[in-house]
C-alpha positions in Angstrom: -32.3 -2.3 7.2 -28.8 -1.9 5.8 -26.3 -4.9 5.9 -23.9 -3.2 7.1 -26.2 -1.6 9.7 -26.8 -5.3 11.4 -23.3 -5.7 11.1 -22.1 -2.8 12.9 -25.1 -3.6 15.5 -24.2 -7.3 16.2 -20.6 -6.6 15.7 -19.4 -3.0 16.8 -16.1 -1.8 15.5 -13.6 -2.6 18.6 -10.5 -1.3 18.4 -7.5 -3.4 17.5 -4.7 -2.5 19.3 -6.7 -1.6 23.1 -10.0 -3.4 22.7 -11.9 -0.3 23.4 -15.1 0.8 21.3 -13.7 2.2 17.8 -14.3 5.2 16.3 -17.2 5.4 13.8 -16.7 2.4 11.1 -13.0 2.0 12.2 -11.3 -0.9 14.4 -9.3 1.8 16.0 -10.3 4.0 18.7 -9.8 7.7 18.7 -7.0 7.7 20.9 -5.0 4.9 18.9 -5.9 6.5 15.8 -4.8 9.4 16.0 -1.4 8.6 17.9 -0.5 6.6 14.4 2.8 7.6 12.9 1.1 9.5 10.6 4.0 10.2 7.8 3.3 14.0 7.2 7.1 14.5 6.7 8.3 13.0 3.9 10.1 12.6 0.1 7.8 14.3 -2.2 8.3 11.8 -4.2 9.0 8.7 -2.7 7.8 9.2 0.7 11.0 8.3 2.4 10.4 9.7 5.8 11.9 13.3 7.2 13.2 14.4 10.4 11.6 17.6 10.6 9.1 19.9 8.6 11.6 21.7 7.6 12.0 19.7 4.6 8.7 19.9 3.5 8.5 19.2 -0.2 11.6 17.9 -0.7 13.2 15.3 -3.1 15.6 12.9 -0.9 19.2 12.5 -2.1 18.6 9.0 -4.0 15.3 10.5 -5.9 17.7 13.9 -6.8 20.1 11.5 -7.5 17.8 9.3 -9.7 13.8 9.9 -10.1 11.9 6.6 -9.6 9.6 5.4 -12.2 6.6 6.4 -10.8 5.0 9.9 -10.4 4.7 10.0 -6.5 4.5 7.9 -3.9 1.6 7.9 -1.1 2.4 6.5 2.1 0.3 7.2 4.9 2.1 5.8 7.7 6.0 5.6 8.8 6.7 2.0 9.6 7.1 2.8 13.3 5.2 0.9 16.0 2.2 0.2 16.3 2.0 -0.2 12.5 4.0 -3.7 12.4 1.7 -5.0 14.5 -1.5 -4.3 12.3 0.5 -5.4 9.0 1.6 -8.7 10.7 -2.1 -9.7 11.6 -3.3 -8.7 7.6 -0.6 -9.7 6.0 0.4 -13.5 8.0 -2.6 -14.0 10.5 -6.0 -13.5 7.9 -7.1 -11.1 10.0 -9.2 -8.9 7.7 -10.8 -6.6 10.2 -6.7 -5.4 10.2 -7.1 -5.8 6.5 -10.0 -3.5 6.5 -8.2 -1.3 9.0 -5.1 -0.8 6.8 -7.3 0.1 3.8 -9.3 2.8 5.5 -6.3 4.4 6.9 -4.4 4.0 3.1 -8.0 5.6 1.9 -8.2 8.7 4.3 -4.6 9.7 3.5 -5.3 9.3 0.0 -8.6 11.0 0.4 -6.8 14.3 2.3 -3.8 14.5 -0.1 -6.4 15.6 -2.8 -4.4 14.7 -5.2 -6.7 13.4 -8.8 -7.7 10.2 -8.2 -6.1 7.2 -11.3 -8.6 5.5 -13.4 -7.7 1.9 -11.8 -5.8 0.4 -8.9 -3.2 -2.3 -9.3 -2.4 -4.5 -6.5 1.6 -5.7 -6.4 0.6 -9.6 -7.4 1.6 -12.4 -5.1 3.2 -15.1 -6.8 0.9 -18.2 -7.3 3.5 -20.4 -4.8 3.4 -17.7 -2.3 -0.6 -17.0 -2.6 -1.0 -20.7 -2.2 0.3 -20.8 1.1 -0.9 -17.8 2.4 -4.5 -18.1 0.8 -5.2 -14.3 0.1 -3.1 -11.3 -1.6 -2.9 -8.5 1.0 -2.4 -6.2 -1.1 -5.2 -6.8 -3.4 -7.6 -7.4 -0.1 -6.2 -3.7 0.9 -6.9 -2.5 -2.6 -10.3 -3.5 -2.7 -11.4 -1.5 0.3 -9.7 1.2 -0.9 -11.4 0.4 -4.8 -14.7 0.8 -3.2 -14.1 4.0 -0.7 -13.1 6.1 -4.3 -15.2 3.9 -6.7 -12.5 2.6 -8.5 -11.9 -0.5 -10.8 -9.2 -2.5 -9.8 -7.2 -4.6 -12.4 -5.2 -7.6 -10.5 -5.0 -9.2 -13.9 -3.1 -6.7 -16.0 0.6 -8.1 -14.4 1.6 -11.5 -12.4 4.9 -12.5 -10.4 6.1 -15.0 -12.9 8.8 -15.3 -10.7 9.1 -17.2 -7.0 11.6 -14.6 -5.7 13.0 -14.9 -2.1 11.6 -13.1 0.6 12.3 -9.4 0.6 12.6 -9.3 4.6 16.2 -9.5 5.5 17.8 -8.2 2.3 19.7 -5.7 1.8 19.2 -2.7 -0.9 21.0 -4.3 -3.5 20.0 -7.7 -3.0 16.3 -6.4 -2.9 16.6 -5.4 -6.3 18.7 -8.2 -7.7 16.1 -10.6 -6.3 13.0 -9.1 -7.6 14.2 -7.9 -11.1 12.5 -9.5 -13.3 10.0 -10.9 -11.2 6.9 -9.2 -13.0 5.1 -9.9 -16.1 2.3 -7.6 -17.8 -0.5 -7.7 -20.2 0.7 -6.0 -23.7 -1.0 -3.8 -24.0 -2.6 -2.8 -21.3 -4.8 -0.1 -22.3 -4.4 1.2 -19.6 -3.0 5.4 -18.6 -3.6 6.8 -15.1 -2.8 3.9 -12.7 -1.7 3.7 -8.8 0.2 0.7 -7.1 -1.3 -0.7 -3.9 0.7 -2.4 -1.5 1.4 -2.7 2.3 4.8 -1.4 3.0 7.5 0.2 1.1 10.9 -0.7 2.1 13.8 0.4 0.1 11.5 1.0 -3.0 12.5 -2.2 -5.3 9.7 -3.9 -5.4 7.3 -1.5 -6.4 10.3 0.3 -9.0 10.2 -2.9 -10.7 6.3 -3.0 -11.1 6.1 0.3 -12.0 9.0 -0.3 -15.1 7.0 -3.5 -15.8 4.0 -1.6 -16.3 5.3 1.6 -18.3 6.7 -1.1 -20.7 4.0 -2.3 -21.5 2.2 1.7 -22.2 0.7 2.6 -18.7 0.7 6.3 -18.4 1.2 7.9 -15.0 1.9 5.8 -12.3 1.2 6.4 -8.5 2.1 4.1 -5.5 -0.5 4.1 -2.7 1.2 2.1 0.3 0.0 1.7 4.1 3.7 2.5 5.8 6.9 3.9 4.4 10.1 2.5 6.4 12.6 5.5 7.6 
């Protein structure tokens, strides 16, 4: 019998957000699901989200006025309730079924963008203070379900956050990337070429900008960002 055969039997997938039975492997039911924000409108390159369709592969003004240092951005969800709620309990109440949830959902968009898949995920790096107190990475516990939906390696190792920056909650733009230049350090050289970024929610963009520069500095090649929500 299958491990996760038992598991599913003694401990069916419930949904998270109503309590009712979830859909197939997923701690969502069909109804929650699919009444996500999915973010189907978006930058084509950041992933900002759109108003409309009609924009549909478009650049937003700040990525015509300056391309980010990363090939695209994924995000599969706007940051638009009930997505706060299921990145609260991963990322500050250990809840890793919402862990588990946030990486499926990351994997399926992923999965129907069919877009070639990297040769390794990276995980934006906690720093060591910050990991301390909150005893896992999210990003990296996202970026192993995802690792293991597509078969991936993941490297957490190839960068750390040398750095104990400030929160990024509450900043604005500019002080978002003031605090968190810098912050990143990477293997040299990585050996690495086709690499995506994992992390929960992209903001204004600086944290992940910065990781992605850290990274091509030290002679990765084409660089993804894979996030579970994109704020408007």
């Amino acid at each position: 019998m299958r491990p996760s055969f038992l598991l599913d039997t003694l401990f069916p997938p419930t949904c998270l957000l109503c309590g009712a039975p979830g859909s197939g492997d997923l701690d969502l039911c069909e109804g929650c699901a699919g009444a996500l924000p999915w973010n189907r409108h978006c930058c084509a390159r950041c992933a900002l989200p759109f108003d409309g369709a009609e924009l549909e592969g478009a650049l937003c003004g700040a990525c015509q006025r300056r391309a980010p240092p990363y090939e695209r951005c994924l995000a599969a969800l706007r940051y638009e309730t009930p997505v706060p709620s299921l990145v609260g309990a991963a990322k500050f109440r250990g809840r890793m079924n919402a862990v588990r949830v946030l990486g499926q959902l990351l994997a399926r968009s992923v999965q129907a963008a069919g877009e070639p898949l990297p040769e390794v995920l990276v995980p934006v790096p906690l720093h060591r203070r910050r990991l301390a107190e909150r005893g896992y990475n999210q990003a990296l516990e996202i970026a192993r379900v995802v690792a293991r939906q597509f078969e991936l390696p993941l490297e957490p190792g190839c960068c750390d956050r040398g750095v104990a920056t400030l929160p990024q909650a509450g900043l604005d733009e500019g002080s978002r990337r003031r605090n968190i230049r810098g912050a990143f350090r990477a293997r040299s050289p990585l050996g690495l070429h086709h690499l995506a970024i994992i992390d929960d929610v992209v903001t204004t963009g600086s944290t992940v900008e910065e990781l992605a520069r850290v990274l091509r500095r030290a002679g990765a090649g084409p660089i993804q960002v894979w996030a579970l929500a994109r704020t408007p």
